[in-house]
N, C-alpha and C positions, 0 to 999 in steps of 0.2 A: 717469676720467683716461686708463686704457687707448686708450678709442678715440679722446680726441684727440688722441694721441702717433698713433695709428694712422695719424689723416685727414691729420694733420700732414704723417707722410713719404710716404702715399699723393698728395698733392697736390705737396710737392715732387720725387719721381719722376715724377709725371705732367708738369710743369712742365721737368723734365730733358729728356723725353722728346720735349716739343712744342717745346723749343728748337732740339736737334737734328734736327728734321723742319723745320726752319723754316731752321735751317743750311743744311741739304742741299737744301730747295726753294730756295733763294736761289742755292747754287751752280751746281744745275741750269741755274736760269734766266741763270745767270753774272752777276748784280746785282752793280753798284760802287759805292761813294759812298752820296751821298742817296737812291740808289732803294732800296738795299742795306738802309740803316738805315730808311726807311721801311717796307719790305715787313717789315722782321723786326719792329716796331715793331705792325702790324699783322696780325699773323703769331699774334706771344706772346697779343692781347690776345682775339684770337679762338678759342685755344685754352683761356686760360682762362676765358672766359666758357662755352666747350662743358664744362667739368670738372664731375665731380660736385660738388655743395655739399654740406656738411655739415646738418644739421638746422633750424641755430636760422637760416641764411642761407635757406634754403627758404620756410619758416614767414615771414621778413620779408620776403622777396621777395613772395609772394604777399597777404600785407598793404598792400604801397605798391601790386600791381596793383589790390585791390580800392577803394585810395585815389584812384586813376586818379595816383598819382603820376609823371614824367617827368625824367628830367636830375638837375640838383643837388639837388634835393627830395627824388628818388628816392633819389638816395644816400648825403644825409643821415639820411636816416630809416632807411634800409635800417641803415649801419653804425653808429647809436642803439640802435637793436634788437634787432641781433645783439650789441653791447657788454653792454643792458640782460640780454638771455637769457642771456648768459655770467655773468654777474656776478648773477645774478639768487639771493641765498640769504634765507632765511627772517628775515626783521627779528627782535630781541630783543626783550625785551620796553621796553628804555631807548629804543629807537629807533620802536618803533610811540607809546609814551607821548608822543613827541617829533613827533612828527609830528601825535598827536592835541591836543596844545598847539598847536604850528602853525596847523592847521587852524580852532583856536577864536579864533585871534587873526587869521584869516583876511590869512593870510601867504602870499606866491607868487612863484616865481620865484626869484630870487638870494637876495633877502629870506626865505624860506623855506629853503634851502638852508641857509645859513649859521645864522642860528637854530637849525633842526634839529642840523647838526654841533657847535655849540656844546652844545647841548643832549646831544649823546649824549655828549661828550667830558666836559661837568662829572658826567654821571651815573656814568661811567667811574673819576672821582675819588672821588667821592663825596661831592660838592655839591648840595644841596638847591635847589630850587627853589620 
């Protein structure tokens, strides 16, 4: 939990940071208007693409390359992934059982989904099945 309070305000200082250099590039170049909001628009998006990533962003990043993923595929999947790895904790035993129900009634998709949640929620009560 520490370190992602860590990466958290490491990446919004870093962000503070790339704002202000994107500030002052713009004023330099004395940008008004549309070019102004362009260039910074363009500015932000390119610094935080250069930022470090945290782990489980790494990890998925280099999974959609070896997918040859591109564009919205890329980063559907990419931010699936990284959801999946965050959220990622060790099933109970009511939710592997329920899944393996699932699986025998060869269920997929929504249809699976909802099944399964129903399933772990009556197990939760303590509803037989």
């Amino acid at each position: 939990m520490k370190k992602l309070i860590i990466i958290a305000f490491a990446g919004l200082f870093a962000s503070s940071l790339a704002f202000a250099d994107c500030a002052s590039d713009a004023a330099t170049k004395k940008l008004a208007g549309a070019a102004k909001t362009s260039f910074m628009k363009k500015c932000e998006a390119d610094a935080k693409a250069a930022a470090p990533k945290d782990d489980a962003s790494a990890k998925c990043d280099a999974q959609a390359a070896e997918k040859k993923l591109a564009g919205a595929a890329k980063t559907s999947f990419t931010k699936k992934c990284v959801a999946d790895a965050k959220g990622a904790a060790p099933k109970d035993d009511a939710a592997a059982k329920c899944d393996a129900m699932a699986a025998e009634k060869k269920l997929a998709g929504a249809a699976k989904t909802s099944f399964t949640k129903k399933c772990v929620a009556d197990a939760a009560a303590g509803v037989k099945k």
